[in-house]
ROSE-526955 format. One line per field, with one value per atom (N, C-alpha, C): residue number from 1; atom name; x, y, z. Coordinates in nm, 3 decimals. Example, Ala and Ser with C-alpha at 12.3 -4.5 7.8 and 13.67 -1.06 7.14 Angstrom:
BEGIN
resi c(1/1/1/2/2/2) $
name c(N/CA/C/N/CA/C) $
east c(1.319/1.230/1.320/1.285/1.367/1.290) $
north c(-0.569/-0.450/-0.330/-0.225/-0.106/0.003) $
up c(0.780/0.780/0.780/0.708/0.714/0.787) $
//
This chain:
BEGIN
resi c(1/1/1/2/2/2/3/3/3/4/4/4/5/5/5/6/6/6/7/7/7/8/8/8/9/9/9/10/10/10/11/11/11/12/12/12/13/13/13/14/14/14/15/15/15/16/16/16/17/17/17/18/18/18/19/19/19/20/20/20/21/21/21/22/22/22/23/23/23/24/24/24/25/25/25/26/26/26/27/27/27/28/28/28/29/29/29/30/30/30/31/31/31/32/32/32/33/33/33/34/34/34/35/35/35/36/36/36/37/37/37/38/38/38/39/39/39/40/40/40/41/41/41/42/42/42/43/43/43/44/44/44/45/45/45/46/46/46/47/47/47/48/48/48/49/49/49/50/50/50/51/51/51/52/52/52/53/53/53/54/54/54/55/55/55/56/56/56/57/57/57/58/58/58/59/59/59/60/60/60/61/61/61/62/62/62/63/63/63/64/64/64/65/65/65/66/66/66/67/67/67/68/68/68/69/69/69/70/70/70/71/71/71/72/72/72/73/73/73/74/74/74/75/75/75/76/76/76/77/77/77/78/78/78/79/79/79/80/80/80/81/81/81/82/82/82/83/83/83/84/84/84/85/85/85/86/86/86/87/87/87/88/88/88/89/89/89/90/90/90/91/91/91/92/92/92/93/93/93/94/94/94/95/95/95/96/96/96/97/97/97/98/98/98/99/99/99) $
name c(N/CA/C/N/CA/C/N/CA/C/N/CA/C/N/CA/C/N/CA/C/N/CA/C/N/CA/C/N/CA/C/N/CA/C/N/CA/C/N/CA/C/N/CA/C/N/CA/C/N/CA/C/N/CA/C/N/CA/C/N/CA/C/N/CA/C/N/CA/C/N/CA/C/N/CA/C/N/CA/C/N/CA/C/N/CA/C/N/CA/C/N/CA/C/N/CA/C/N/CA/C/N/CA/C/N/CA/C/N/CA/C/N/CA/C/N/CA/C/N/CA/C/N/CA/C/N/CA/C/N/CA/C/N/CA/C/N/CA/C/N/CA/C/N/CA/C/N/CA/C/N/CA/C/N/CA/C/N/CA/C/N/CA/C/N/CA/C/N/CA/C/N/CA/C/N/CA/C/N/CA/C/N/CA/C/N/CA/C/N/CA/C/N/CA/C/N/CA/C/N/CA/C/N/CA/C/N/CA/C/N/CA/C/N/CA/C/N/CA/C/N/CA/C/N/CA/C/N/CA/C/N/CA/C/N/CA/C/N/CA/C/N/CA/C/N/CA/C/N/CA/C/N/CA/C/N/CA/C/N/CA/C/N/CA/C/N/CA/C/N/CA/C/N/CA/C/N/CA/C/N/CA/C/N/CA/C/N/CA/C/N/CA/C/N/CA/C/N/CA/C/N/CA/C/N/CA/C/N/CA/C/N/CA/C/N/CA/C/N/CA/C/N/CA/C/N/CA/C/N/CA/C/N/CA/C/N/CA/C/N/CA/C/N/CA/C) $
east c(-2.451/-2.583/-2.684/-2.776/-2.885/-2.996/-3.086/-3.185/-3.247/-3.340/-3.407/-3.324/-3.198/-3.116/-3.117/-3.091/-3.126/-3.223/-3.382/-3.446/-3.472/-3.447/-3.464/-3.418/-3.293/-3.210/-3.271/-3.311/-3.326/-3.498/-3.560/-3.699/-3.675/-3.536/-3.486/-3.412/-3.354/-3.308/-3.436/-3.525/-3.612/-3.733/-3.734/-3.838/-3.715/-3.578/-3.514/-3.537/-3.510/-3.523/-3.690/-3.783/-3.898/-3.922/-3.925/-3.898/-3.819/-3.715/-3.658/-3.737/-3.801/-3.918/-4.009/-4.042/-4.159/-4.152/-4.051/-4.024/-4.000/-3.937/-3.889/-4.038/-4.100/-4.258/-4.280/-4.186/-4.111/-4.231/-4.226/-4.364/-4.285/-4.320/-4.295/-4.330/-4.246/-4.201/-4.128/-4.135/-4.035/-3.900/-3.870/-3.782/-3.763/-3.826/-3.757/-3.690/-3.790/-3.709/-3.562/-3.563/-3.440/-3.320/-3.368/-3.250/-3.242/-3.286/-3.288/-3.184/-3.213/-3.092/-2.992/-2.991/-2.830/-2.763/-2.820/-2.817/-2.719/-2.796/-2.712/-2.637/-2.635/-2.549/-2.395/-2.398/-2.283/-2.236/-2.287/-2.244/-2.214/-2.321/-2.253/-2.102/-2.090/-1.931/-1.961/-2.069/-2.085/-2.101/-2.029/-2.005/-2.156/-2.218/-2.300/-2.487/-2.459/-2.585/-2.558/-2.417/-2.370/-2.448/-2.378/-2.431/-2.591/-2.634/-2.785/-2.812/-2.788/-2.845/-2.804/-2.731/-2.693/-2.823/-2.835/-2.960/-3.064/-3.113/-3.205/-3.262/-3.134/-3.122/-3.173/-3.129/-3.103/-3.265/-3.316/-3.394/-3.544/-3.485/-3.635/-3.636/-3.522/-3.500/-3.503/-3.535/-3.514/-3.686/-3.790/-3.836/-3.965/-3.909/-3.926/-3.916/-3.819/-3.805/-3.842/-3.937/-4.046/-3.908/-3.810/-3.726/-3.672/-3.779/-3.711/-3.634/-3.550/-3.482/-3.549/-3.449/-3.507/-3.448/-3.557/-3.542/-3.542/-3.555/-3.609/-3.746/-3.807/-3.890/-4.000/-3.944/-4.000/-4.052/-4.060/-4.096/-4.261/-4.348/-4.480/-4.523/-4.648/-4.689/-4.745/-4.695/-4.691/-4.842/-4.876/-5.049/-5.014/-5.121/-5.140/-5.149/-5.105/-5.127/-5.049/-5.020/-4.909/-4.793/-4.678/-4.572/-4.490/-4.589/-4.560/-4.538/-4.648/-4.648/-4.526/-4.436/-4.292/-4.236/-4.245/-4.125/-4.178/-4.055/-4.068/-4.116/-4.253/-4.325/-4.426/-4.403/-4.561/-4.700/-4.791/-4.907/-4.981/-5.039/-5.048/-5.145/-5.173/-5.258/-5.362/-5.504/-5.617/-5.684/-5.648/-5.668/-5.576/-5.628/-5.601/-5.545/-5.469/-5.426/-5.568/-5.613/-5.690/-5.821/-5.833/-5.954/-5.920) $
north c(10.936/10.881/10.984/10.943/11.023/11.044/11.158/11.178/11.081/10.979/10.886/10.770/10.697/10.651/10.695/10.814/10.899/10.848/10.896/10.903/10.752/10.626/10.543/10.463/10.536/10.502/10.540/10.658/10.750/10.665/10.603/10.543/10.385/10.338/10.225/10.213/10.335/10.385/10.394/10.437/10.520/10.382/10.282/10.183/10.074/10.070/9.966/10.025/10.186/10.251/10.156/10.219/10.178/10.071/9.973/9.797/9.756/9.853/9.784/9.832/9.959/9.994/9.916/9.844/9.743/9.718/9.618/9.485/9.463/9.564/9.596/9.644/9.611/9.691/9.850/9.892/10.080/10.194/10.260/10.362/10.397/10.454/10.545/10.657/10.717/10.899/10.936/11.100/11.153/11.123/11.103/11.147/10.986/10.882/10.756/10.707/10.801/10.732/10.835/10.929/10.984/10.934/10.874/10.826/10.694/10.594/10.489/10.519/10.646/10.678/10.701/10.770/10.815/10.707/10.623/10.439/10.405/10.354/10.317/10.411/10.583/10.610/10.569/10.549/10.560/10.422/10.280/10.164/10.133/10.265/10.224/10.277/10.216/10.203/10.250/10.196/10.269/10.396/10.476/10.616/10.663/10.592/10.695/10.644/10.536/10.547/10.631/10.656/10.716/10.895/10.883/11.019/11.065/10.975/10.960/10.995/10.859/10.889/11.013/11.063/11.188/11.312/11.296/11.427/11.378/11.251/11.229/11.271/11.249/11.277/11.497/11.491/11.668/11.698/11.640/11.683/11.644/11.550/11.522/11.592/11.608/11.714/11.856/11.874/11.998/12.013/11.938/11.939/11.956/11.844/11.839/11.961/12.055/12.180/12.303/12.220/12.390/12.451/12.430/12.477/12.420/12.404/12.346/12.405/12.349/12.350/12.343/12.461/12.468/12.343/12.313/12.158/12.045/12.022/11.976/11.908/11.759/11.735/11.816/11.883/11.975/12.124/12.069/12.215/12.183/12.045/12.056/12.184/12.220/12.293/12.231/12.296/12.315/12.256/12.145/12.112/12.030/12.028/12.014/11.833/11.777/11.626/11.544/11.416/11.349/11.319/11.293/11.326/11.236/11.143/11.057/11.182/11.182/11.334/11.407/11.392/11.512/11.348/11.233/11.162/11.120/11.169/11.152/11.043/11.073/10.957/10.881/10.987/10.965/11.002/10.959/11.014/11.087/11.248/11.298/11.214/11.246/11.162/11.253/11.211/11.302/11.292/11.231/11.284/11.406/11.469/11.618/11.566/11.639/11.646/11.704/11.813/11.936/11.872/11.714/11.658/11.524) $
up c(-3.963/-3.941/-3.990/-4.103/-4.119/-4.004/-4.058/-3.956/-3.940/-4.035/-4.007/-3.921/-3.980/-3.841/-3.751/-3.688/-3.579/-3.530/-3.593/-3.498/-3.471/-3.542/-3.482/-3.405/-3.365/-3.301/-3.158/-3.138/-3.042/-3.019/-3.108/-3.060/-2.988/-3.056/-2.981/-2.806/-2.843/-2.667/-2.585/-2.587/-2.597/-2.511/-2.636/-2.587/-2.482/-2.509/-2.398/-2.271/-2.260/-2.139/-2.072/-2.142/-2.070/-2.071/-2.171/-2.101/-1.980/-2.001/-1.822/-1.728/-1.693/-1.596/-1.607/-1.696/-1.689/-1.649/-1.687/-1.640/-1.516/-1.436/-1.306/-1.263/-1.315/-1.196/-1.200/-1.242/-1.166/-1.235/-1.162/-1.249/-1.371/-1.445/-1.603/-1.604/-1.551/-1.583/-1.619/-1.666/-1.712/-1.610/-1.473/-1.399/-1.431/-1.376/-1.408/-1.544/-1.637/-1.762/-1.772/-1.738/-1.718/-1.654/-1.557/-1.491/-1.545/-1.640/-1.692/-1.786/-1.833/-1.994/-1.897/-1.782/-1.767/-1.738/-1.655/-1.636/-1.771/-1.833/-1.968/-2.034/-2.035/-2.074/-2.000/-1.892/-1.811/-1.843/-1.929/-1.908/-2.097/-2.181/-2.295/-2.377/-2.463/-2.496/-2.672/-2.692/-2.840/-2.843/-2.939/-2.981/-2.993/-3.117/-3.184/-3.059/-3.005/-2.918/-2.822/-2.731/-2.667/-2.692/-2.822/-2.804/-2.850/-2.875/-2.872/-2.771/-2.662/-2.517/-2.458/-2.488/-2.429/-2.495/-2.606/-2.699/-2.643/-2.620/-2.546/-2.423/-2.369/-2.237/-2.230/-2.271/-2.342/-2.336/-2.404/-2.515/-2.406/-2.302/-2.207/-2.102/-2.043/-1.942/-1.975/-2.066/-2.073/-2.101/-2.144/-2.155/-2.018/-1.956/-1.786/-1.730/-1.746/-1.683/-1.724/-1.830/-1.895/-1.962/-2.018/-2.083/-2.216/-2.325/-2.465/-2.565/-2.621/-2.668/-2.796/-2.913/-3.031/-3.106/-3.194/-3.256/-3.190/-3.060/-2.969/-2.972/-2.928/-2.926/-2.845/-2.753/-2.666/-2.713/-2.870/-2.935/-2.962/-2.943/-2.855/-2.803/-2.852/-2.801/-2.624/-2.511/-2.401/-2.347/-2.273/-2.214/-2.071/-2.021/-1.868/-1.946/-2.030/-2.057/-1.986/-2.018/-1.891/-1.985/-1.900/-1.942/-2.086/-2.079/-2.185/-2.326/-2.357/-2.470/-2.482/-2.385/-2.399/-2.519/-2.526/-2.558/-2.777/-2.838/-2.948/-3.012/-3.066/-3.182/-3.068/-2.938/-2.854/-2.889/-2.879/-2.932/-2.772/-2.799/-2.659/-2.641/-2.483/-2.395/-2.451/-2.430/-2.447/-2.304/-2.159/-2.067/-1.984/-1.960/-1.915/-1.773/-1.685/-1.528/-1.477/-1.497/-1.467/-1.436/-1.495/-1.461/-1.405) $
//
């Protein structure tokens, strides 16, 4: 799989995760959408989304824990913005926490 497959693979995980929080009412955070991927990681059977959801998974948590990873979407430069901004091909928030 090339990078561009990749990443759209990883933007398709990415938007099913948060359509099911919609849809379910559920707030949208980093910690819910996290546990949404591990959700489906644990129920999918395909190899290469499989291991998507898994870099995903990687790649937000680690992000969550002030700890990124090089090449990592989490290579963002670091802001008090909301957490949407950690998730790849997000556009940052331009409201601040701090206000």
């Amino acid at each position: 799989m090339n990078s561009s497959e990749n990443e759209q693979l990883t933007d398709v995980l990415i938007g099913e995760a948060v359509l099911f929080l919609l849809r379910g009412k559920s707030p949208v955070t980093t910690r819910a959408l996290i546990s949404r991927l591990r959700a489906m990681l644990a129920q999918e059977t395909n190899v290469p989304r499989r291991e998507a959801l898994k870099s995903i998974i990687v790649e937000i948590s680690a992000r969550e824990n002030g700890t990124p990873r090089k090449g990592a979407v989490a290579n963002a430069p670091h802001s008090n913005t909301d957490n949407v901004s950690a998730l790849p091909g997000a556009a940052r928030s331009a409201i601040s926490r701090k206000h």
